[in-house]
N, C-alpha and C positions, 0 to 999 in steps of 0.2 A: 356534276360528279365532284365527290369533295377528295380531299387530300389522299386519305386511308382506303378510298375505295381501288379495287382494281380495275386495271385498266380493261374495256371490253375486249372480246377473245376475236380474233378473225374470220370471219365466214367462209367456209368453201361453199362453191359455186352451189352445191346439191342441199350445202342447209339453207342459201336465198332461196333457193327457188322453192323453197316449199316453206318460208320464214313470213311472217304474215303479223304486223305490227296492230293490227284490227283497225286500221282509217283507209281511206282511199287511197291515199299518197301512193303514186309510184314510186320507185326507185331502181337504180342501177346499183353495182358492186364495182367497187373501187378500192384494190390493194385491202381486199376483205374486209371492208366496210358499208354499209348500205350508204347510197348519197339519194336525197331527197331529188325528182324531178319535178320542175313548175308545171301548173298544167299549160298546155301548149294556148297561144292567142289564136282567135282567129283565124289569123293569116296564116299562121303554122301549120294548123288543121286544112284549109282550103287548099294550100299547096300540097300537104302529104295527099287530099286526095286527089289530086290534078296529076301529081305525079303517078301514081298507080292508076288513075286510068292510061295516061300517057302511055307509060311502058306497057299498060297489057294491050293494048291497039297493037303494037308494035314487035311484043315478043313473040318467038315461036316454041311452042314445048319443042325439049324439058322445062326452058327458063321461064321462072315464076315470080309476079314480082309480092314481095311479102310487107306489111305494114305492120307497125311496131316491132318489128326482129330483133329477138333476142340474137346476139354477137357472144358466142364461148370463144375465149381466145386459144389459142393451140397452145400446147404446154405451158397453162397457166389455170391455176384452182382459184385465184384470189378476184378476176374480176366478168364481168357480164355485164354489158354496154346494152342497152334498147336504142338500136336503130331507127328513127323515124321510115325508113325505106331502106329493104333487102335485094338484091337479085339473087335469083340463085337455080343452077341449070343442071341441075343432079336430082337425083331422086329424092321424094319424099321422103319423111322419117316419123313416126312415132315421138322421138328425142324431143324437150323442147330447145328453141332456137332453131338458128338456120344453118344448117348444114352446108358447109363451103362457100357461102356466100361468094357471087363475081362480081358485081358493085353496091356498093354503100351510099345509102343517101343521107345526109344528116340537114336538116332543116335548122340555120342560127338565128337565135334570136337575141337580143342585147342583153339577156341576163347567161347565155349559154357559149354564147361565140369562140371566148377565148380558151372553154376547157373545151369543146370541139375541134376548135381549130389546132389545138395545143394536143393534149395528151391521148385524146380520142382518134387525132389524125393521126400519131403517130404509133399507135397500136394495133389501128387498123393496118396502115401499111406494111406491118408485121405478119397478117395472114395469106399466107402464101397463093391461097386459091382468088384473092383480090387483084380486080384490076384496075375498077376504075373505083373512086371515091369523088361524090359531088355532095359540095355544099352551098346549099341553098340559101342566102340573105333574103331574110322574111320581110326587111323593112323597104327593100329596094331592088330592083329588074338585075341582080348579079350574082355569078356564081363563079365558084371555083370548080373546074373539073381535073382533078388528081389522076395521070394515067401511069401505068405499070414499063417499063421502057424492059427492065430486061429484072431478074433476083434482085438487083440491090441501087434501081437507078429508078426515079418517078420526076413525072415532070408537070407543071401545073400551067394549067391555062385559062386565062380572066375571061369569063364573057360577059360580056357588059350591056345591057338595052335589047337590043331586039335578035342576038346572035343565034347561032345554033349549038347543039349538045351533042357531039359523036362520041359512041357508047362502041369501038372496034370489037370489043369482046360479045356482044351479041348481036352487031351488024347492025345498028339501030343510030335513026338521028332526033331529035326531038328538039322544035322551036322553043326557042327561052317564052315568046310567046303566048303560048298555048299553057305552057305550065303556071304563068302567072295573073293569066284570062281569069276575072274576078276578084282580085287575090289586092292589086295594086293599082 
């Protein structure tokens, strides 16, 4: 972009989602701007699908677990996040994205970690119907799970190697194990 040109204009949420650059690339919206996503390694891929099987053994309708979920933030037109993994125990929709989402899964990998762990974490824990947020380290048996304490209080807890994952908001536990069976 040179000197004299202008600057691009900002995207609401409704002109991405039907914005279509003609390559593969995915992308997210970010403070109305498209952000390029890497395609996922791997291990990325093996765990989001370990993970969605995991939780569907596990959940009970309503709750669904969704993969690549779009995230609409509530009272916000500028950005639309793709979740590696949705929960979510409400009805269906026509809309795209996930409608109230109750936990977020986000899978980090060493080129993504710090805008997940950073701006991603801290947006999601802005959507009110959110409980729990877990993030998954693709290179290593460790996560963070993010749980909901009360409106304005969240508390984070390491598990390391062989622990376990309690998910209170859908009554569900899932071995670190099993999720990472293949994967590392």
């Amino acid at each position: 972009m040179g000197m004299s040109d202008p600057a691009p204009r900002p995207m609401t949420v409704d002109e991405f989602l039907v914005w279509n650059d003609g390559t593969d690339t995915r992308y997210e919206l970010d403070g109305g701007q498209p952000v390029a996503m890497a395609p996922p390694s791997d291990a990325h891929a093996l765990l989001a699908a370990n993970i969605v099987v995991e939780f569907g053994k596990r959940l009970h309708l309503p709750c669904r677990a969704r993969v690549e979920a779009g995230i609409h933030l509530p009272d916000r037109d500028d950005a639309w996040f793709q979740a590696d993994v949705a929960i979510a125990c409400g009805p269906t929709s026509s809309k795209p994205g996930t409608v109230d989402p109750t936990i977020i899964v986000e899978i980090l990998s060493p080129s993504t970690a710090q805008f997940d762990r950073g701006r991603k974490l801290a947006i999601y824990r802005e959507i009110p119907s959110v409980q729990e947020i877990l993030l998954l380290d693709s290179t290593k048996r460790r996560a963070e799970l993010w749980h909901r304490e009360d409106e304005r209080s969240w508390v984070v807890r390491d598990v390391i190697g062989d622990g376990t994952l309690r998910f209170p908001s859908v009554g569900i536990e899932i071995p670190m194990a099993v999720l990472y069976e293949g994967v590392l």
